[in-house]
DSSP file (Angstrom, degrees, kcal/mol; ACC not computed):
  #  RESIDUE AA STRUCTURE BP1 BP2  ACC     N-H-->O    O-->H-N    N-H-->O    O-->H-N    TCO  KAPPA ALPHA  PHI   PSI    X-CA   Y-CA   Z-CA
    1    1 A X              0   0    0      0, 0.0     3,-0.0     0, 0.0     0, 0.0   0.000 360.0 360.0 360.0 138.9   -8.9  -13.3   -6.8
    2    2 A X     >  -     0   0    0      1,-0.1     4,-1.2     2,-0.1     3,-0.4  -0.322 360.0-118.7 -52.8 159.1   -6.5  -12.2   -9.8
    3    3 A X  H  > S+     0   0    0      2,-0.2     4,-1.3     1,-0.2     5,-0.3   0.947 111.6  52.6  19.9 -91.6   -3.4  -10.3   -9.2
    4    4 A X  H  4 S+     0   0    0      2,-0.2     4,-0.2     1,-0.2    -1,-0.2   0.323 106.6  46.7 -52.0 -10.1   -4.2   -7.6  -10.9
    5    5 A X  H >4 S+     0   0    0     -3,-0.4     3,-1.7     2,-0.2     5,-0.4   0.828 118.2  50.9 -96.3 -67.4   -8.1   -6.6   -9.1
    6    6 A X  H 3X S+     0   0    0     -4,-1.2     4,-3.9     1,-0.3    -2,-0.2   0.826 114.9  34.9 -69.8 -32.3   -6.2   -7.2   -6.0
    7    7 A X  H 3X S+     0   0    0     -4,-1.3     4,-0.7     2,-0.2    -1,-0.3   0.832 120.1  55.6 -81.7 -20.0   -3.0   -4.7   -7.1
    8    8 A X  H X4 S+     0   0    0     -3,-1.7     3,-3.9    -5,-0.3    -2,-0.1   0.660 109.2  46.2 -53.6-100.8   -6.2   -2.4   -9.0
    9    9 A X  H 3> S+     0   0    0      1,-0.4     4,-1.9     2,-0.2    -2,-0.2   0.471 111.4  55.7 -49.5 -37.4   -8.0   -2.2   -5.4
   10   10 A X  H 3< S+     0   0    0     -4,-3.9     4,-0.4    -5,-0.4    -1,-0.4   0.586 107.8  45.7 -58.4  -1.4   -4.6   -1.3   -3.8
   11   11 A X  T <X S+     0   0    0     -3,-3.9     4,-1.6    -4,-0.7    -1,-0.2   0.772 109.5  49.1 -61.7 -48.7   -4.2    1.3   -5.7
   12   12 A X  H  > S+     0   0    0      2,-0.2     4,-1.3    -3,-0.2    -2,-0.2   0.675 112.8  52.7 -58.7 -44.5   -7.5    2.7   -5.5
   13   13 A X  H  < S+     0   0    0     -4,-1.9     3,-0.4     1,-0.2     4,-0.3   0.968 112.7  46.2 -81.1 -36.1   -7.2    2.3   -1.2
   14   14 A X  H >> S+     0   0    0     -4,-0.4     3,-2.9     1,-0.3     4,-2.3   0.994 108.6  53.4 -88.4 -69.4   -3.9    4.2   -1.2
   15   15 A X  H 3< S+     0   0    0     -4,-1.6    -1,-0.3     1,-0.3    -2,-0.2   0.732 114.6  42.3 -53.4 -34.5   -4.9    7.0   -3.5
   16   16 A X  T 3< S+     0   0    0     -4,-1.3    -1,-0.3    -3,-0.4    -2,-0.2   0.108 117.3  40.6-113.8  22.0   -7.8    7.8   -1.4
   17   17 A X  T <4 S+     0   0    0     -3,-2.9     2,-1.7    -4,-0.3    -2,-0.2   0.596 113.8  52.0-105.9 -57.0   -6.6    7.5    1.8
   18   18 A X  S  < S+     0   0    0     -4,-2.3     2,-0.3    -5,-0.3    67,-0.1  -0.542  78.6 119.2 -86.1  86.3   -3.3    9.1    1.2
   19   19 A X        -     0   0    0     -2,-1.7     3,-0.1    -3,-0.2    64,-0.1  -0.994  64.6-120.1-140.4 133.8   -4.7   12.4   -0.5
   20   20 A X        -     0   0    0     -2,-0.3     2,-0.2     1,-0.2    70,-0.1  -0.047  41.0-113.5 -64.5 170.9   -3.9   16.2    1.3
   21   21 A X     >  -     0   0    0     68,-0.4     4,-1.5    65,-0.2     5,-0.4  -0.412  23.8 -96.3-100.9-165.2   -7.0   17.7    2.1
   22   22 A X  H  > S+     0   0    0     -2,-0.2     4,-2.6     2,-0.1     5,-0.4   0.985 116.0  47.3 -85.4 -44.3   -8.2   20.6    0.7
   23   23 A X  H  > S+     0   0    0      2,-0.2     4,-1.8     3,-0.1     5,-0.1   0.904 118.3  49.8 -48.3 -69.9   -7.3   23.7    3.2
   24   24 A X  H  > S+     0   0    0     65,-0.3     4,-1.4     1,-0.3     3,-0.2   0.886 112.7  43.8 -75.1 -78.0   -3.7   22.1    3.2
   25   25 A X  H >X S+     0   0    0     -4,-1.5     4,-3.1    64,-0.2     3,-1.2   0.942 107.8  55.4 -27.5 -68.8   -3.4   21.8   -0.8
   26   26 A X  H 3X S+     0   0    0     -4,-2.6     4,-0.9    -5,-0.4    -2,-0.3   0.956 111.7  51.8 -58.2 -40.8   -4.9   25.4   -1.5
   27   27 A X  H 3< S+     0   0    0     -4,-1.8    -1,-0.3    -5,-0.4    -2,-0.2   0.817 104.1  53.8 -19.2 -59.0   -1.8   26.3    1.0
   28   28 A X  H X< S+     0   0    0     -4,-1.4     3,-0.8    -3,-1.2    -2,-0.2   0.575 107.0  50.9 -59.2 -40.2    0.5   24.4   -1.0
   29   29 A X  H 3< S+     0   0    0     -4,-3.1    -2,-0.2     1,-0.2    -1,-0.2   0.524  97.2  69.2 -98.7   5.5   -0.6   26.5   -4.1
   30   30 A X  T 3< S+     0   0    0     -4,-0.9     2,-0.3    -5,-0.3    -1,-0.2  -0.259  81.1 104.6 -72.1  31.5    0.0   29.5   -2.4
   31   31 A X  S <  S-     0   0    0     -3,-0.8   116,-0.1     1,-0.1   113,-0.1  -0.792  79.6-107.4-119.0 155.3    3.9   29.1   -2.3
   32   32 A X        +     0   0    0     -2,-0.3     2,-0.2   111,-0.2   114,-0.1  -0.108  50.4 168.1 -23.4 146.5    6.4   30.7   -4.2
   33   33 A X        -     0   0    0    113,-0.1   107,-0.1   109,-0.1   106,-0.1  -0.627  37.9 -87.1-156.2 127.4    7.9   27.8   -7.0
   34   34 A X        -     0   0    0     -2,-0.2     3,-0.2   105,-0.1     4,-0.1   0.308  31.6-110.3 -19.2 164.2   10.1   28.4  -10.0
   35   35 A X  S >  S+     0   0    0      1,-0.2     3,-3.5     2,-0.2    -1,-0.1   0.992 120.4  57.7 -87.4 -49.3    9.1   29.2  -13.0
   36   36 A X  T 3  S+     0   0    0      1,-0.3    -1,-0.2     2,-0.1   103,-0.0   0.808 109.6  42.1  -2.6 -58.2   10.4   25.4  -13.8
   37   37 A X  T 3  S+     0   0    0     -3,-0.2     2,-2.1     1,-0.1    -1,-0.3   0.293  80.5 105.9 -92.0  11.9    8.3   23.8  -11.3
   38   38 A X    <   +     0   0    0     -3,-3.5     3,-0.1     1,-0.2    -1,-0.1  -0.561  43.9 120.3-110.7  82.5    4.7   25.7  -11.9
   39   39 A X    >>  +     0   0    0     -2,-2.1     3,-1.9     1,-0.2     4,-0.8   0.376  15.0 130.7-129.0  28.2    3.2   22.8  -13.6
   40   40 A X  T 34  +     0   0    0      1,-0.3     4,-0.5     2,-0.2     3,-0.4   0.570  65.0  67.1 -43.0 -34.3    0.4   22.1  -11.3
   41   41 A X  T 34 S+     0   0    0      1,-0.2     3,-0.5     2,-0.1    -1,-0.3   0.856 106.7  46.4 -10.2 -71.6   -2.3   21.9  -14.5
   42   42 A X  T <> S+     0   0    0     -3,-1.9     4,-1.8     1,-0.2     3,-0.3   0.401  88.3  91.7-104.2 -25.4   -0.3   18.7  -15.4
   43   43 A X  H  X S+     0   0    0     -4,-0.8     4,-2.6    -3,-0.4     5,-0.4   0.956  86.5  47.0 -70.4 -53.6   -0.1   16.9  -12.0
   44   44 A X  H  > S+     0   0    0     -3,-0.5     4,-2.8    -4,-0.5    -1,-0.2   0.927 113.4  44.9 -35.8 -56.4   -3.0   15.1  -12.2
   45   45 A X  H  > S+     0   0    0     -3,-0.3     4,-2.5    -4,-0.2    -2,-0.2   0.897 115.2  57.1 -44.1 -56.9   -2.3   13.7  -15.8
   46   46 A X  H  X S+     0   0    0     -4,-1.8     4,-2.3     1,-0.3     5,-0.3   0.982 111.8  36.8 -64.4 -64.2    1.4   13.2  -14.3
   47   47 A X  H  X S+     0   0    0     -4,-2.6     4,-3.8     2,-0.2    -1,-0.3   0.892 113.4  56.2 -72.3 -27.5    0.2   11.0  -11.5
   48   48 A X  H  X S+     0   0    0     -4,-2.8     4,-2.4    -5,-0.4    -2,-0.2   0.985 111.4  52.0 -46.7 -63.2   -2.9    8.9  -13.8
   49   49 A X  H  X S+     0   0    0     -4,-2.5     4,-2.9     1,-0.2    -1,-0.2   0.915 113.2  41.7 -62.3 -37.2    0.1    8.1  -16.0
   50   50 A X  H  X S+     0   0    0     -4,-2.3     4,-2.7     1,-0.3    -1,-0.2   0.903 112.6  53.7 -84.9 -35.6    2.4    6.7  -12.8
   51   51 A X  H  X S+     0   0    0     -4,-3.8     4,-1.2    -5,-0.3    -1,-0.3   0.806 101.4  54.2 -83.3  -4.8   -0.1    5.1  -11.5
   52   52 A X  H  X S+     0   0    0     -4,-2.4     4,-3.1     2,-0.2    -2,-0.2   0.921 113.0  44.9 -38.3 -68.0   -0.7    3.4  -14.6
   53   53 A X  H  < S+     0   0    0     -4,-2.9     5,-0.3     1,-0.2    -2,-0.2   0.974 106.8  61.3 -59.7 -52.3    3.1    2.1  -14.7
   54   54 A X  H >X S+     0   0    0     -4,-2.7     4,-1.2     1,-0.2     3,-0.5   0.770 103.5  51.0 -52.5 -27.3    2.8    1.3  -11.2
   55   55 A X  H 3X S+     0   0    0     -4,-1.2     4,-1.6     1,-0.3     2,-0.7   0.895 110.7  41.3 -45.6 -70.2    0.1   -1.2  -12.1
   56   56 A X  H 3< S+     0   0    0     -4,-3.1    -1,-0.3    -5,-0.2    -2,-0.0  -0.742 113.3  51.1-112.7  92.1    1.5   -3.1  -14.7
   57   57 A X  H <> S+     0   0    0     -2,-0.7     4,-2.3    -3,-0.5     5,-0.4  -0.457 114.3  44.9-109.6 -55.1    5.1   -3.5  -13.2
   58   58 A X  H  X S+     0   0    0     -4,-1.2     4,-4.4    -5,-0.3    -2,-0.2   0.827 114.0  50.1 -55.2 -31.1    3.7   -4.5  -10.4
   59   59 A X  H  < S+     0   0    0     -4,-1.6     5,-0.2     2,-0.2    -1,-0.2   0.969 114.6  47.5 -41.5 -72.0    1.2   -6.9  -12.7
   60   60 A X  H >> S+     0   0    0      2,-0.2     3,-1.8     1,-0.2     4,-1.4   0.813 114.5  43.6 -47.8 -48.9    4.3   -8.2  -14.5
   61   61 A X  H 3X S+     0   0    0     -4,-2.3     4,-4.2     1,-0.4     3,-0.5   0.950 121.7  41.0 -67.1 -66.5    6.4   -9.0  -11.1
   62   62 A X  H 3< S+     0   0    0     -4,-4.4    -1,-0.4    -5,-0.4    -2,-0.2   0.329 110.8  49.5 -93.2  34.4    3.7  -10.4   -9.5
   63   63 A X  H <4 S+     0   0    0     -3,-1.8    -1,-0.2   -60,-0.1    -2,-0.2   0.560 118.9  44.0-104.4 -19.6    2.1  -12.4  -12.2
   64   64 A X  H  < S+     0   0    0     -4,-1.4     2,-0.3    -3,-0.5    -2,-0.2   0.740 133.3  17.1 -95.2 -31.5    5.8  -13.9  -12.9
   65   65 A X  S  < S-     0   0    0     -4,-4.2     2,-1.5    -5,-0.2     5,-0.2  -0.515  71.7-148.2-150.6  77.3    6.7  -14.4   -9.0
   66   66 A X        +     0   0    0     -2,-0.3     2,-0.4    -3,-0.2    -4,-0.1   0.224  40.7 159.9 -31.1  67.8    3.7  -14.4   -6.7
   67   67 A X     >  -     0   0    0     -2,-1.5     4,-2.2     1,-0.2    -2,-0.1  -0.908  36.9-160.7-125.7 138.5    5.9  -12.7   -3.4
   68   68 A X  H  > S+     0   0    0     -2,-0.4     4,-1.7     2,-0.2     5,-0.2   0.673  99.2  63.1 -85.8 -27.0    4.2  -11.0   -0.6
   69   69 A X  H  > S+     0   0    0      2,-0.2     4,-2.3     3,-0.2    -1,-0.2   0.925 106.6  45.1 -63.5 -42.0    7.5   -9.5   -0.1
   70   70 A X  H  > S+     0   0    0      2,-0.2     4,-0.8    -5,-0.2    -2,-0.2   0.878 107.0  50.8 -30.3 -70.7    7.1   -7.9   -3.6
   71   71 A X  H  X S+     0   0    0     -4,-2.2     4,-1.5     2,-0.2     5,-0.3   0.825 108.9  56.8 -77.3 -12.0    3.9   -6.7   -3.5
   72   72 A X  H >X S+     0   0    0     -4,-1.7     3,-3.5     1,-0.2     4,-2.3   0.973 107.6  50.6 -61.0 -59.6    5.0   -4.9    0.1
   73   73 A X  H 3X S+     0   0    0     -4,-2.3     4,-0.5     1,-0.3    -1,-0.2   0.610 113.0  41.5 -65.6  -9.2    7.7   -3.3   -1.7
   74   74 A X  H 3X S+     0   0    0     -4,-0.8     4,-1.9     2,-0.1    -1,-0.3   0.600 115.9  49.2 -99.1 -13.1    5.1   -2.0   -4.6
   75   75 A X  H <X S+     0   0    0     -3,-3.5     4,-2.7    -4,-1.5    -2,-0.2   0.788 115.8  48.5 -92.1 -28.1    2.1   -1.0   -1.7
   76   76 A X  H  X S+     0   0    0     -4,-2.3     4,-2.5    -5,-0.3     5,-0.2   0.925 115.3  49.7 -81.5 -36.3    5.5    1.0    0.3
   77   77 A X  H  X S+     0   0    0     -4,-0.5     4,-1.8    -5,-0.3     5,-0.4   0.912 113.6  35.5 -24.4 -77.3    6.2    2.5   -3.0
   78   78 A X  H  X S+     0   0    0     -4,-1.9     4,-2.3     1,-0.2     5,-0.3   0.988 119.0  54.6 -67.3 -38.6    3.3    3.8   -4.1
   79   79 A X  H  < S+     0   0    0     -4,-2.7    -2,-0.2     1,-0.2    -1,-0.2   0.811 110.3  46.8 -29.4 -55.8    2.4    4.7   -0.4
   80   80 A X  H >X S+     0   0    0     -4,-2.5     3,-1.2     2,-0.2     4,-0.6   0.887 110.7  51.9 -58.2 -49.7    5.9    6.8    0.0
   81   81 A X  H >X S+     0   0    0     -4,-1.8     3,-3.0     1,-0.3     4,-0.6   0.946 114.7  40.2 -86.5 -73.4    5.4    8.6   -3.2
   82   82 A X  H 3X S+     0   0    0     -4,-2.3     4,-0.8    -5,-0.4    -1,-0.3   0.727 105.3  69.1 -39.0  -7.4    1.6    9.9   -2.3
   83   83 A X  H <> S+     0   0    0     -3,-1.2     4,-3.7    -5,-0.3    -1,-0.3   0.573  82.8  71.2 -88.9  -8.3    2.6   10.5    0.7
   84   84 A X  H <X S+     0   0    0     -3,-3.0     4,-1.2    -4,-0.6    -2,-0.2   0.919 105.7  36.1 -76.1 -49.5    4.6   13.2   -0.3
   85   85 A X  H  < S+     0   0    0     -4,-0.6     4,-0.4     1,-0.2    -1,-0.3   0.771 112.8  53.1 -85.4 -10.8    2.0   15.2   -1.1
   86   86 A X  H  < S+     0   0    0     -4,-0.8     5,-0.3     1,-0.2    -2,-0.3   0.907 109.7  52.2 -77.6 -29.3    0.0   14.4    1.3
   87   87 A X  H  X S+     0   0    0     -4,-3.7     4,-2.2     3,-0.2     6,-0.3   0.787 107.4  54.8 -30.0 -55.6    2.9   15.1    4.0
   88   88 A X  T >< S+     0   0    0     -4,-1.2     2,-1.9    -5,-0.2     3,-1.9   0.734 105.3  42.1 -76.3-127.6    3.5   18.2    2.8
   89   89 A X  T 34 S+     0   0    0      1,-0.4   -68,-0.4    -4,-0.4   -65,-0.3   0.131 114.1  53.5-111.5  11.1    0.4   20.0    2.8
   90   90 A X  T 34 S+     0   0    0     -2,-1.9    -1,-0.4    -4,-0.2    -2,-0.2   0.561 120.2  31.8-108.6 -55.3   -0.7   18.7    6.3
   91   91 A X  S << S-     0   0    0     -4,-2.2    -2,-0.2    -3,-1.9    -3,-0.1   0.424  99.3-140.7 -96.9  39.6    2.2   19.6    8.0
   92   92 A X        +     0   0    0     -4,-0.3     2,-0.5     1,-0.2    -3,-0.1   0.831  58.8 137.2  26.3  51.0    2.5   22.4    5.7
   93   93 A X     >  -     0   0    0     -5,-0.4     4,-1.1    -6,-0.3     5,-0.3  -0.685  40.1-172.9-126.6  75.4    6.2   21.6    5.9
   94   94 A X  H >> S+     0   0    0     -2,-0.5     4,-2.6     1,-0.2     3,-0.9   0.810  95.7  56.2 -28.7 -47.4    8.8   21.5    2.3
   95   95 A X  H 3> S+     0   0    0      1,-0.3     4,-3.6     2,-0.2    -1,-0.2   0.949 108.6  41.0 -52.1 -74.6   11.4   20.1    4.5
   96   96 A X  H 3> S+     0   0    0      1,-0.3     4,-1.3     2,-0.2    -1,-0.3   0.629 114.8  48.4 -48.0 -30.2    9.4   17.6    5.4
   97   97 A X  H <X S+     0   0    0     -4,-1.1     4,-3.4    -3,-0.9     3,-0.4   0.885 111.6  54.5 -57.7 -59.1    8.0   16.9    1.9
   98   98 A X  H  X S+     0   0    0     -4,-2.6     4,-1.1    -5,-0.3     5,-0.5   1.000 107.2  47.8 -45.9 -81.9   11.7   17.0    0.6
   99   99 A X  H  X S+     0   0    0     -4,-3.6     4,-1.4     1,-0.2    -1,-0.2   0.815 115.0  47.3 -30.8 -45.3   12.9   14.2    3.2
  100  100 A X  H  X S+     0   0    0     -4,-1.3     4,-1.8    -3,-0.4     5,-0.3   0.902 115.5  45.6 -52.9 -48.7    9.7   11.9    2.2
  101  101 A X  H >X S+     0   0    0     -4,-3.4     3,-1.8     2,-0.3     4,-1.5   0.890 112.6  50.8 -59.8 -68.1   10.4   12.5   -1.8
  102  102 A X  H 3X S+     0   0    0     -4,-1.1     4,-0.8     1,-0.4    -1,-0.2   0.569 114.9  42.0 -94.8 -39.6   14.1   11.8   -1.2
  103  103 A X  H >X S+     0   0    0     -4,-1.4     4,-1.2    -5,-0.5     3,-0.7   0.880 116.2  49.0 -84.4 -22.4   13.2    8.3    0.7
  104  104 A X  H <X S+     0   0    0     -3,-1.8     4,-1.8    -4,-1.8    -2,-0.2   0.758 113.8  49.3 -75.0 -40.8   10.2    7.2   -2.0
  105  105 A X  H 3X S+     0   0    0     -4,-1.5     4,-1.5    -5,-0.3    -1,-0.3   0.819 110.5  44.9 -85.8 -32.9   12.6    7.9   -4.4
  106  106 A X  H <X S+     0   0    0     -4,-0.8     4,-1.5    -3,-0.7    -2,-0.2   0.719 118.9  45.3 -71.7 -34.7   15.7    5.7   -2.7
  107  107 A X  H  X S+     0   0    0     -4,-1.2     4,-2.5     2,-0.2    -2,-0.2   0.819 105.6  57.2 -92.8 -23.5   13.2    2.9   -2.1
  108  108 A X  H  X S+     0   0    0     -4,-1.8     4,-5.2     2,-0.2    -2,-0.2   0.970 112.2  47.2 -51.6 -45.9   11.7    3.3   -6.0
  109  109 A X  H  X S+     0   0    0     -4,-1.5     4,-1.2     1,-0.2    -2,-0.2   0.831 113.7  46.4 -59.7 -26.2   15.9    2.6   -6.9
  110  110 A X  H  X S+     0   0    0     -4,-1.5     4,-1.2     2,-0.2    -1,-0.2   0.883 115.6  51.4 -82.5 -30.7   15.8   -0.5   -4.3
  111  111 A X  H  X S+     0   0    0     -4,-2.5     4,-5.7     1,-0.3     5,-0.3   0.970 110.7  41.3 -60.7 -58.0   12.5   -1.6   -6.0
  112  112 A X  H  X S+     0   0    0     -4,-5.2     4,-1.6     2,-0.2    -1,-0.3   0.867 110.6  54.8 -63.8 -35.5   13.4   -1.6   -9.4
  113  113 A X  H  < S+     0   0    0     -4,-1.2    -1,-0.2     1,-0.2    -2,-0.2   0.738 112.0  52.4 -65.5 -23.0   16.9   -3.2   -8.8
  114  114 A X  H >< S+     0   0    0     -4,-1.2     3,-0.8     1,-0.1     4,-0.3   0.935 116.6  33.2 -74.8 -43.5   14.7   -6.0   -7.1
  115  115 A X  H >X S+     0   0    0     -4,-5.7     4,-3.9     1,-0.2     3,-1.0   0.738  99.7  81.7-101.1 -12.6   12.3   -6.7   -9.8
  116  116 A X  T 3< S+     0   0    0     -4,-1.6    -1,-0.2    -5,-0.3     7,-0.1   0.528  87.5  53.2 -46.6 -21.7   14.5   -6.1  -12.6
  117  117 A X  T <4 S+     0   0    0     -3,-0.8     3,-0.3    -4,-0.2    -1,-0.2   0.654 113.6  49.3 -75.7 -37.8   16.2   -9.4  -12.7
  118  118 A X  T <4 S-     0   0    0     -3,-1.0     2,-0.5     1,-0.3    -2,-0.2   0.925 135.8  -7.4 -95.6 -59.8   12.1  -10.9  -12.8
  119  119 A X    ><  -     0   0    0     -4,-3.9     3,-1.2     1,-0.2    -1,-0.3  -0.842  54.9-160.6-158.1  98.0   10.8   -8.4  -15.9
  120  120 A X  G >> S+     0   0    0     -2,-0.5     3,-2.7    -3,-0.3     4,-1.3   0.985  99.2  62.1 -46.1 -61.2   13.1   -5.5  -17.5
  121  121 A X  G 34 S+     0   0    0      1,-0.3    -1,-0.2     2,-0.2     4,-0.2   0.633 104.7  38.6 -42.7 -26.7    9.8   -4.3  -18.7
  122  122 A X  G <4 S+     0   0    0     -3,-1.2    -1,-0.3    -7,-0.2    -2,-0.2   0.230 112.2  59.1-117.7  24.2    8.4   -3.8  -15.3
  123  123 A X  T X4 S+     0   0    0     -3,-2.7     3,-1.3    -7,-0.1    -2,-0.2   0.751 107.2  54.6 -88.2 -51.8   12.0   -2.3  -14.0
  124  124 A X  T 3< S+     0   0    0     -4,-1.3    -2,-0.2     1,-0.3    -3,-0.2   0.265  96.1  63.5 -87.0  28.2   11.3    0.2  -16.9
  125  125 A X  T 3  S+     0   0    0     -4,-0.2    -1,-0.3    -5,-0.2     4,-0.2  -0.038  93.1  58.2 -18.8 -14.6    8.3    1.1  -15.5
  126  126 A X  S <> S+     0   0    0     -3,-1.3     4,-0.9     2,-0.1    -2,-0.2   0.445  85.8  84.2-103.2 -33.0    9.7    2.4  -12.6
  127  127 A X  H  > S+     0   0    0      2,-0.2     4,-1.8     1,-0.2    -2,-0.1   0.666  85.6  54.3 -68.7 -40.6   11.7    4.7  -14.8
  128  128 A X  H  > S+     0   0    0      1,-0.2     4,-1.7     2,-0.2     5,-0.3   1.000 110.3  44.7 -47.9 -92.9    8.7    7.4  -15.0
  129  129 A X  H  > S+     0   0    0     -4,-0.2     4,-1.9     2,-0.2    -2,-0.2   0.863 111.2  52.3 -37.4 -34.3    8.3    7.7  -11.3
  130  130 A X  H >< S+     0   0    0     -4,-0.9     3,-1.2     2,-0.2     4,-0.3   0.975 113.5  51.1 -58.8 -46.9   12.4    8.0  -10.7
  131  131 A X  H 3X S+     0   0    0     -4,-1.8     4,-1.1     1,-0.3    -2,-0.2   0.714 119.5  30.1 -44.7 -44.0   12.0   10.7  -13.4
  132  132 A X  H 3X S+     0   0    0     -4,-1.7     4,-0.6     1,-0.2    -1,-0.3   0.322 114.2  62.7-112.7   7.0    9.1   12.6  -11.6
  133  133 A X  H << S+     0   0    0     -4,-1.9    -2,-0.2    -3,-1.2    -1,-0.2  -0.053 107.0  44.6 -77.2  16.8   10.2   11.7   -8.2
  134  134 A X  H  > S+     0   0    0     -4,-0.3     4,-2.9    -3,-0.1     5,-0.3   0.516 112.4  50.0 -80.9 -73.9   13.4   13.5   -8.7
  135  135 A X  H >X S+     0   0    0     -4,-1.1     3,-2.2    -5,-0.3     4,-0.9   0.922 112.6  45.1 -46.9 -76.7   11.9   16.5  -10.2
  136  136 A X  H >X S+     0   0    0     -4,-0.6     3,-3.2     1,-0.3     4,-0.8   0.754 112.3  49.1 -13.3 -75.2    9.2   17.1   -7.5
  137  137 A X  H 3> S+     0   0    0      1,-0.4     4,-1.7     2,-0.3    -1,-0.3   0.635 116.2  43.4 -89.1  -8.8   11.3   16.6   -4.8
  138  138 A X  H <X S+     0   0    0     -4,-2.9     4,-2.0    -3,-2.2    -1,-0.4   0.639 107.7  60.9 -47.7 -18.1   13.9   19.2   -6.5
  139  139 A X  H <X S+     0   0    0     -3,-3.2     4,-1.6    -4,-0.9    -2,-0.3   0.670 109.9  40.1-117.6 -36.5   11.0   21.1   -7.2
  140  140 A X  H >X S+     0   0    0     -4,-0.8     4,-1.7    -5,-0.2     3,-0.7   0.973 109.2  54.6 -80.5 -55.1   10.5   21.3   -3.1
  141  141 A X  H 3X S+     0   0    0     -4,-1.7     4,-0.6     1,-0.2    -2,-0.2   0.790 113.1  51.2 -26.3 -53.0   13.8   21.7   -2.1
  142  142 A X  H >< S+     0   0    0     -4,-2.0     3,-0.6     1,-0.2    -1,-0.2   0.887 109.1  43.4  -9.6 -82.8   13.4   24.7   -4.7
  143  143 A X  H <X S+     0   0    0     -4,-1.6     4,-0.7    -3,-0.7     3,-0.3   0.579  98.7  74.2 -87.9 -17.1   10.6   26.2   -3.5
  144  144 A X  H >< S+     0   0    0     -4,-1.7     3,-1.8     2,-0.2     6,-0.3   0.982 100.7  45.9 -24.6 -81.8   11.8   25.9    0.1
  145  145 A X  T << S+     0   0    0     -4,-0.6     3,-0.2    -3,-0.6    -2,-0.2   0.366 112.2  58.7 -56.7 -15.6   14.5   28.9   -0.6
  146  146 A X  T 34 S+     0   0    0      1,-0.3     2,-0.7    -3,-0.3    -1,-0.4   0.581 106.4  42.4-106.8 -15.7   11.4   30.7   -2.3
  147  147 A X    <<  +     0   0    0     -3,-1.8    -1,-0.3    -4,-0.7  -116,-0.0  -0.929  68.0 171.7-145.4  84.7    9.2   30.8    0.6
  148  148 A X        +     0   0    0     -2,-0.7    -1,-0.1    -3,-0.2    -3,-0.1   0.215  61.4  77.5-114.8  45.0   11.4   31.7    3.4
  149  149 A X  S    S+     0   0    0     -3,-0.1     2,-1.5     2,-0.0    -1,-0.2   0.373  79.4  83.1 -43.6 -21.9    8.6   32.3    6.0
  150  150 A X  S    S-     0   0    0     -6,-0.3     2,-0.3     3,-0.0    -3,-0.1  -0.612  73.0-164.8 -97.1 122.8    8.5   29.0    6.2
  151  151 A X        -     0   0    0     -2,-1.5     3,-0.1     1,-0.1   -56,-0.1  -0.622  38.6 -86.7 -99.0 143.3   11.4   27.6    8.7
  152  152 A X        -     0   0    0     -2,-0.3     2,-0.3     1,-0.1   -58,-0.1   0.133  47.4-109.6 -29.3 172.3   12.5   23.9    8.9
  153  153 A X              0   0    0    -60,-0.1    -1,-0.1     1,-0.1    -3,-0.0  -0.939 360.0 360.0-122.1 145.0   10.2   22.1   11.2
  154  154 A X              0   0    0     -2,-0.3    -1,-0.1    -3,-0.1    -2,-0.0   0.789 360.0 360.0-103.8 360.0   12.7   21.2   14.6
């Protein structure tokens, strides 16, 4: 099987595994957020486009160096960063959301420094997701400080 059906159909299993449900989400869009951050319209579009990049980086990386150590580090990736939301709006917890973004986002910067040597094109690929894994997880931190019913989880 190609590279690329097998990193499609891991894409596909992750999206639909890791997805909030629906009581939890409609939760989530009941929170206070800055005016900044109320771009919920757009999130889909946002996330089509990342996983898009995430696709062909991963394509490039592993079409140029076939490493199961690789493609973990692109399935923990995309995992971490879907997880975020899905995190968040199960344990109905910013904190907790915040902490996830802040590691998905550490491990996007270890990804890309790995595969960057292998394909600059599929480093800057990566670039999207630092970009909107920043914002988001400002974007909880944020909205933390806006919703204070809600206490840290201990």
């Amino acid at each position: 099987m190609s590279a690329w059906i097998v990193i499609l159909l891991a894409l596909i299993v992750i999206y639909l595994v890791i997805h909030p449900n629906h009581a939890g989400y409609d939760w989530y869009l009941g929170l206070n957020r800055p005016n900044w951050f109320n771009i919920e319209s757009k999130v889909p579009t946002i996330w089509l486009g990342l996983y898009v990049c995430f696709f062909f980086s991963a394509r490039l990386v592993l079409e140029t160096k076939g490493s199961w150590a690789l493609a973990f580090s692109y399935l923990t990736l995309v995992a971490l960063a879907q997880g975020v939301s899905w995190l968040t709006c199960t344990s109905r917890s910013l904190h907790a959301g915040t902490v996830l973004g802040a590691l998905a986002w550490i491990w996007a910067v270890i990804t890309l420094l790995t595969v960057a040597p292998l394909s600059g094109l599929a480093a800057l690929l990566l670039l999207p997701y630092l970009i909107w894994g920043a914002v988001a997880t400002v974007g909880l931190q944020s909205m933390r400080s806006l919703n204070p019913g809600l206490r840290r989880p201990r």
